[in-house]
N, C-alpha and C positions, 0 to 999 in steps of 0.2 A: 555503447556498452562494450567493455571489453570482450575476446574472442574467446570463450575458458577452453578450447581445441586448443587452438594458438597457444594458450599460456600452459598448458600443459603438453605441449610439442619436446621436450626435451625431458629426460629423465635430471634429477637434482645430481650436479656433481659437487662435491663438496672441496674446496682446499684444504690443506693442512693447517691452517689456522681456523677454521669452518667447518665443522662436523657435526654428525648426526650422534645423540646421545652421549655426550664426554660423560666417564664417568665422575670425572670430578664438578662437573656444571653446578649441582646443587648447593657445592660448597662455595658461590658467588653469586654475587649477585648480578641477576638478567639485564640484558640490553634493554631498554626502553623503546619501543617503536611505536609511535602515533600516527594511525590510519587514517586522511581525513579526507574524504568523500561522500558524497550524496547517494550513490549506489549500495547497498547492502552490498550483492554479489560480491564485490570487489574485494569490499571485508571480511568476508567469508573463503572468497578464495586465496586470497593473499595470509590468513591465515592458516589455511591447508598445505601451503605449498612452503612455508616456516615453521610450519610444526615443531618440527625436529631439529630447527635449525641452530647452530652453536659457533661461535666467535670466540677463541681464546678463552676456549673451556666457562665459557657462561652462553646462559640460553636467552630465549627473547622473552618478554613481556611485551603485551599487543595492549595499545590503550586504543580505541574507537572516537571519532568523532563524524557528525556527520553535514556539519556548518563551519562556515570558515570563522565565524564569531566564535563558534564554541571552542574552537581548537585553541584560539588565543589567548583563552580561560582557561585551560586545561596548559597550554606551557607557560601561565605564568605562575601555575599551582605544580608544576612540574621542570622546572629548570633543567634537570637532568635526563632529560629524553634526549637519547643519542641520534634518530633518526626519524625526520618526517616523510611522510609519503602522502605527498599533498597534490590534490584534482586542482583543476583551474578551474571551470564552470559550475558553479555551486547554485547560494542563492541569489548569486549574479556574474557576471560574464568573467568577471576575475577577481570572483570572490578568494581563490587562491591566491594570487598575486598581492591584495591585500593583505592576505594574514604573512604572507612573508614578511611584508614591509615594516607592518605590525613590531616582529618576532624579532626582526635585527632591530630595528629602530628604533622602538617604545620600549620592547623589552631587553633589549640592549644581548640578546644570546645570540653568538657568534658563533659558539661551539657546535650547537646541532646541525647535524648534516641533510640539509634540503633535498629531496628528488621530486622533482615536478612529475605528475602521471595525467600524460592530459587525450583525452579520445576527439579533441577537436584542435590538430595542432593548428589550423589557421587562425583557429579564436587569440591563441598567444603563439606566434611563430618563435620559434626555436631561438632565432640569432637574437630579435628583439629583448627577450625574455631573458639571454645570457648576459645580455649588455645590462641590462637598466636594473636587474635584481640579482641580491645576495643568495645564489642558487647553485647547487653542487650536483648534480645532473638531471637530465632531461630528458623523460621516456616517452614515449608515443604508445599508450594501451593498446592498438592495434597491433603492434611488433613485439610487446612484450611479452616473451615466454618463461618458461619458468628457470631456465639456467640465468637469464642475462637479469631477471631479479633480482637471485640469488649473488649472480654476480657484484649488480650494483650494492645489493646490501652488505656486501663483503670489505667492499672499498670502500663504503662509505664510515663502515663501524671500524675499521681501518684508520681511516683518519681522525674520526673521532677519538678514537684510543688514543693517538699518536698528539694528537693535540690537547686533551687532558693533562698526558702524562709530560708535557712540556709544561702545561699551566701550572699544577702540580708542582711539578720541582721548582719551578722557579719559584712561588711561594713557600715551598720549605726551606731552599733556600736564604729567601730572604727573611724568613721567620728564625735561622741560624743567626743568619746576619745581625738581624734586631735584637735578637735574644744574649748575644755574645758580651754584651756590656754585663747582662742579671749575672751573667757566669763571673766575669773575672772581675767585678765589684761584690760578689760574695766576700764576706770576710769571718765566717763562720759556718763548721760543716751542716747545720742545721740547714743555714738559707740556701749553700750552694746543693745539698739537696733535694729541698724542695722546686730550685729555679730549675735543675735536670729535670724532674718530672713533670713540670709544668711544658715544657719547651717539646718534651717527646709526645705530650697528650695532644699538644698543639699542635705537631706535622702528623701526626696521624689522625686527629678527627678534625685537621681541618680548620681550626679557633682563629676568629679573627685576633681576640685578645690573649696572647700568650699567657696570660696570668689566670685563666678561667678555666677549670679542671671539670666544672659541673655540666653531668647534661650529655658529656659523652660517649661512647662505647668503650673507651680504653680503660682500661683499670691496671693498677701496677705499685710498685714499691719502690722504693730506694732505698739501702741496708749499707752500716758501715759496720767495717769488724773495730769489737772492744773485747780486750784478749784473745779468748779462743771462739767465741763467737760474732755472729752479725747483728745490729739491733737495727731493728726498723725504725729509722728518721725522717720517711717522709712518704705518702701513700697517697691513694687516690682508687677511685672507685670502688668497689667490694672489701680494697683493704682500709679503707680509712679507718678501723675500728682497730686496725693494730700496731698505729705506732707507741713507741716503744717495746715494744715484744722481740724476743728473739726468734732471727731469723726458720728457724728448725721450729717452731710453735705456728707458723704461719704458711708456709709451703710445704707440700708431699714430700717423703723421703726421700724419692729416687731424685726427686730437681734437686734437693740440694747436695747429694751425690755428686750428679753431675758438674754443679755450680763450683765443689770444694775441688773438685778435680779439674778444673779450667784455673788456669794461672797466666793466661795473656792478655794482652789488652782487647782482643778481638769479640766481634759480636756473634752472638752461639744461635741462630735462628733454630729454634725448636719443631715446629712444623709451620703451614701456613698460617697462623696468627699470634705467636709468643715468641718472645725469645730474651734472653738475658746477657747481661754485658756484666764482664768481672776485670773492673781498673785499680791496676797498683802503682803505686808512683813511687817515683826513685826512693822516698820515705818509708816506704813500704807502711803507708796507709789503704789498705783496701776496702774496697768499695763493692756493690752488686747492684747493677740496676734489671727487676727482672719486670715487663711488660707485657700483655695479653690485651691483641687488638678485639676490636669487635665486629673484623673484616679481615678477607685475605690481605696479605702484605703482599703487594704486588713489589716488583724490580728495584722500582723507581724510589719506594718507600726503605728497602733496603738500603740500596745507595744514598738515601739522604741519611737512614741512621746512621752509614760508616762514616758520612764527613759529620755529622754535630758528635760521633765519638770522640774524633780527632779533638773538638775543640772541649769535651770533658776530662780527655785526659791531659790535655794543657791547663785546663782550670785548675785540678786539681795539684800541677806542679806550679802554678802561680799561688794557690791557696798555703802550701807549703812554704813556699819562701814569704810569702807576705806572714805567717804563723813565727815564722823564724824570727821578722824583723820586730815583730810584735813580741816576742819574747824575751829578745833581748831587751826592748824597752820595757816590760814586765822587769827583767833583774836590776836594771840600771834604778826602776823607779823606787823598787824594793828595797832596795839597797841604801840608796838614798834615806828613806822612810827610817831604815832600823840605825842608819849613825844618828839619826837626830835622837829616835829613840834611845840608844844607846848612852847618849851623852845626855840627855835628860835623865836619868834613870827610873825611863820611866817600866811597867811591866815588861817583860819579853812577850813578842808576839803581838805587841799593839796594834803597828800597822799592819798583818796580817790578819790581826782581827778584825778591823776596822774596813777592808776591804773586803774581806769575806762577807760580812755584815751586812753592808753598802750593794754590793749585790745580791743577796736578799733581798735587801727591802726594795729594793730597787725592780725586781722580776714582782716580788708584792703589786708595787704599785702600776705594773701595765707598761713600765718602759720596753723598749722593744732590742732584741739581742746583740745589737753592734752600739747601742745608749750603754746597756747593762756591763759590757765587756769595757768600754772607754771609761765608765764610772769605777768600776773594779780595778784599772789600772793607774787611774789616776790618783785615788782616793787617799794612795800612802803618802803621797807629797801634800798633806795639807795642813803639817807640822813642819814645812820644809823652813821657815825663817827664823823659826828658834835656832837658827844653825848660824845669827846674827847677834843674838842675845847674850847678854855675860852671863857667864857660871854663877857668880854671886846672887844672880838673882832667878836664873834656870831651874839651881839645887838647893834654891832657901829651903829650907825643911818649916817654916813659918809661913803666916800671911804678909804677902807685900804691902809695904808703905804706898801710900798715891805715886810718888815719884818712879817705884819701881813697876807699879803696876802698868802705867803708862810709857814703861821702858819695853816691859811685855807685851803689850798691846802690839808694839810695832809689829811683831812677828807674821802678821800676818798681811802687812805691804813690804815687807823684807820680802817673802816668800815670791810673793806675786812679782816683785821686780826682776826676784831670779829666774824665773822661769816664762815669762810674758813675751818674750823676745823668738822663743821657739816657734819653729814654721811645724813642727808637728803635734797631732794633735792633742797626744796622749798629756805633752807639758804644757800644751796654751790650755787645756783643761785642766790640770792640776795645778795650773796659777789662779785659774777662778774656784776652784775650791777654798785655795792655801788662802784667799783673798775674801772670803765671804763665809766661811762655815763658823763663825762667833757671832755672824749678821741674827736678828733674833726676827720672828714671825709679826711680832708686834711695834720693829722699827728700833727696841730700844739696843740692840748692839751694836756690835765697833766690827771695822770701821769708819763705817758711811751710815748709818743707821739706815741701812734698807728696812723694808718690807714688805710681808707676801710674797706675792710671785714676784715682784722687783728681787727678791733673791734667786739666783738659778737652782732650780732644783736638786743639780747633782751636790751643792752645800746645802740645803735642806738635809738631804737625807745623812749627809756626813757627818752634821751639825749631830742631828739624833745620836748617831751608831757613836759618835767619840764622845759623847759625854756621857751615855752609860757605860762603854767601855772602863773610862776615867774612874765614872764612882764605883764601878764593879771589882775595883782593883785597886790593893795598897798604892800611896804615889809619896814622892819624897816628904810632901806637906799636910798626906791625911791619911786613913785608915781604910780598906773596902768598906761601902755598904753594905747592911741586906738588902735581899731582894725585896723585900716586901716596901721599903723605903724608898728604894726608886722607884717603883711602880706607883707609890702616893705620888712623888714628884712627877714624875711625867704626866700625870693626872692634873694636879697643878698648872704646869707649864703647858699642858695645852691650849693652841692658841696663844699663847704669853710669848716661852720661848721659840714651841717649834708649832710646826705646822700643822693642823688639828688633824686632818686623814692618816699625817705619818704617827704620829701618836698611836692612831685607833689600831691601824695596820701591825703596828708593831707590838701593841701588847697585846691582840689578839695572836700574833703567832710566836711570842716572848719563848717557848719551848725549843723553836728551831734556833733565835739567837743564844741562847744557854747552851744546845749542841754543839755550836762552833766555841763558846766560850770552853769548853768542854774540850774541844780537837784539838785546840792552839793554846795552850795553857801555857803560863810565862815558865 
């Protein structure tokens, strides 16, 4: 049994990293130390002589065991216990020595820091015991007082520290690393929003799968300014109820104060667990990322958000120039789109309509934000081969003879040969449009006679958008319709010409397509 004279022979001297009462200790979370010995006393005294004690402004938690079986139990339901204080002779001569083996081996935990406390050091001699088992020091209960305790528990939660916060970074780290592809393969502020707060919820709680928000402590926002304010694009825990809200409707006054008054790219730590980051990029797109841990932010977690900063403010200048490249090929394709128009005489605004449209129906239908954006910019080129057809029979103001109707027809393997050859993607998709949007649902179009899904989707729905467009509007060789008369038609043609869901989709929200017929009037 140990000496309790002996172990209280020394009054407690504490380090500077080890103190009695921090007052910040409650705002952290405690050390974990697991007692495991067959003697009560031991446990009683060891935790008298800890009481008070504190490690880097956290205090301890004392978990008991009093078998070496049961302890095995207890860290495999406790992985994060920083420190054992483990007896040798239990309910057998190295019942200790077992659960060690146990702990690194079975349970594969390296991290915890071992001290063997043994009152019969010949049962496991000293040398033996250091050689042959995973053990980070070795006391003799006869000698141990209560400094060289404290000592050892100093050192110990010492290294423990030191080797978390190695583990730690390096998995944030590498969670940057992995994560670095969702950032600069965003191609829309929405996605590369939501991939920033996924990635920051992930190096702070921890996530094996960076795409999984649920479940953690972290809760936060991502805000991009449209004019004079910020709109909420992308959230996670407590905010998830507010995206799209403006910023000022969702955080206190005084943060956003602060927020509007920070203009660099640097990260603004609010106290130990918030802090917001405000990036502008040479476009002068700004951004706010503002996050609230559900734990101190230790060093380590700073330092990993300054370097994944680094790589959101390069996203966000990759985002820009990829927007650029994207835009010009938006005018190039527009452009394109309104000479054909133009020389068809057909409405002003056709292909503006027709793409506006096509992304509508297109978000209708569940396609997802980089589909919806490629369908939107390809859409105008799917008249692009009448740019092959003769006038005589482009601006008949009559109905075509067989001969010419089948001179028309070609238009749409004229188009396809124009543009099929493109390594990008915006014109190898708007060759499968220009190629397939007269394809009909039930096979009888030109001109391959698909059908069904053998048509691609994005001329399904283009198919829909330009042929109400068409009847919606005077054209050289007929008069508008009413509305009421295309809506019998499409009713008809459902399943015939188009495809029965986009039909249903689209005269169920026929209101919003009349809006844009409405913004973009010839």
């Amino acid at each position: 049994m140990l000496n309790s004279d002996l172990f209280f022979a020394e009054e407690p001297r504490h380090g500077s990293e080890g103190s009695a009462s921090a007052p910040d200790t409650l705002a952290k979370e405690p050390w974990k130390i697991l007692i495991v010995d067959d003697d009560e006393e031991i446990h009683s005294l060891t935790r008298l002589v800890l009481r008070d004690f504190s490690f880097a402004d956290r205090g301890v938690e004392f978990i008991s065991c009093f078998t070496a079986r049961e302890a095995t139990e207890v860290m495999r339901l406790n992985p994060d216990v920083a420190i054992i204080l483990m007896d040798v002779v239990m309910e057998t001569d190295e019942a200790g020595l077992d659960a060690v083996r146990h702990i690194r081996d079975v349970l594969r935990n390296h991290f915890v820091r071992i001290i063997l406390r043994t009152g019969q050091p010949g049962q496991a001699p000293e040398q033996r015991v250091i050689q042959e088992y995973d053990i980070n020091d070795y006391k003799d209960k006869v000698r141990l007082t209560t400094q060289r305790l404290i000592t050892a528990v100093t050192t110990a939660l010492r290294s423990y520290r030191d080797l978390r916060t190695i583990d730690n970074t390096r998995r944030g780290l590498a969670t940057i690393v992995n994560g670095t592809g969702d950032l600069f393969e965003a191609r829309s502020l929405g996605k590369l929003a939501r991939s920033i707060l996924h990635q920051v919820v992930s190096l702070l709680d921890g996530k094996g799968d960076r795409h999984d928000t649920t479940g953690g402590s972290t809760t936060g926002l991502f805000a991009i300014r449209e004019y004079d304010s910020f709109v909420v694009y992308a959230t996670t825990g407590s905010f998830e109820s507010h995206v799209g809200k403006v910023l000022e409707d969702v955080l206190p006054r005084a943060l956003i104060e602060q927020i509007e008054g920070s203009r660099d790219l640097r990260e603004h730590f609010l106290d130990g667990s918030s802090f917001f980051a405000r990036y502008i990029s040479r476009g002068n797109l700004e951004n706010v990322l503002y996050v609230r841990s559900g734990r101190h932010l230790e060093e380590f977690d700073r330092d990993l958000l300054r370097t994944f900063s680094a790589n959101v403010a390069f996203a966000f200048e990759n985002l820009g120039l990829n927007r650029e490249i994207i835009n010009t090929q938006k005018d190039v394709t527009f452009t394109l789109g309104e000479v054909i128009e133009v020389r068809s005489n057909e409405a002003g605004n056709h292909v503006r309509r027709v793409a506006e449209s096509s992304r509508l129906l297109g978000s209708l239908l569940g396609l997802g934000e980089e589909e919806i954006e490629l369908l939107w910019l390809s859409s105008p080129m799917h008249d692009l081969g009448k740019i092959g057809i003769p006038d005589h029979i482009l601006k008949k103001p009559g109905k075509l003879d067989p001969d010419e109707w089948r001179i028309m027809q070609g238009h749409t393997v004229i188009g396809y040969q124009i543009l099929k050859g493109s390594e990008r993607p915006i014109l190898r998709t708007g060759a499968i449009i220009a190629h397939q949007h007269h394809e009909k649902w039930d096979g009888s179009g030109y001109p391959e006679g698909l059908r069904g899904d053998g048509i691609h989707v994005f001329a399904r729905i283009t198919s829909v958008i330009d042929v109400f467009d068409a009847l919606y509007h005077d054209r050289c060789y007929k008069k508008a319709w009413p509305l009421e008369d295309i809506v019998e038609l499409y009713g008809k043609e459902r399943g015939r010409h188009f495809e029965p869901r986009l039909v249903d989709l689209f005269l169920q929200h026929i209101e919003e397509f009349l809006e844009i017929q409405s913004a973009l009037k010839g």
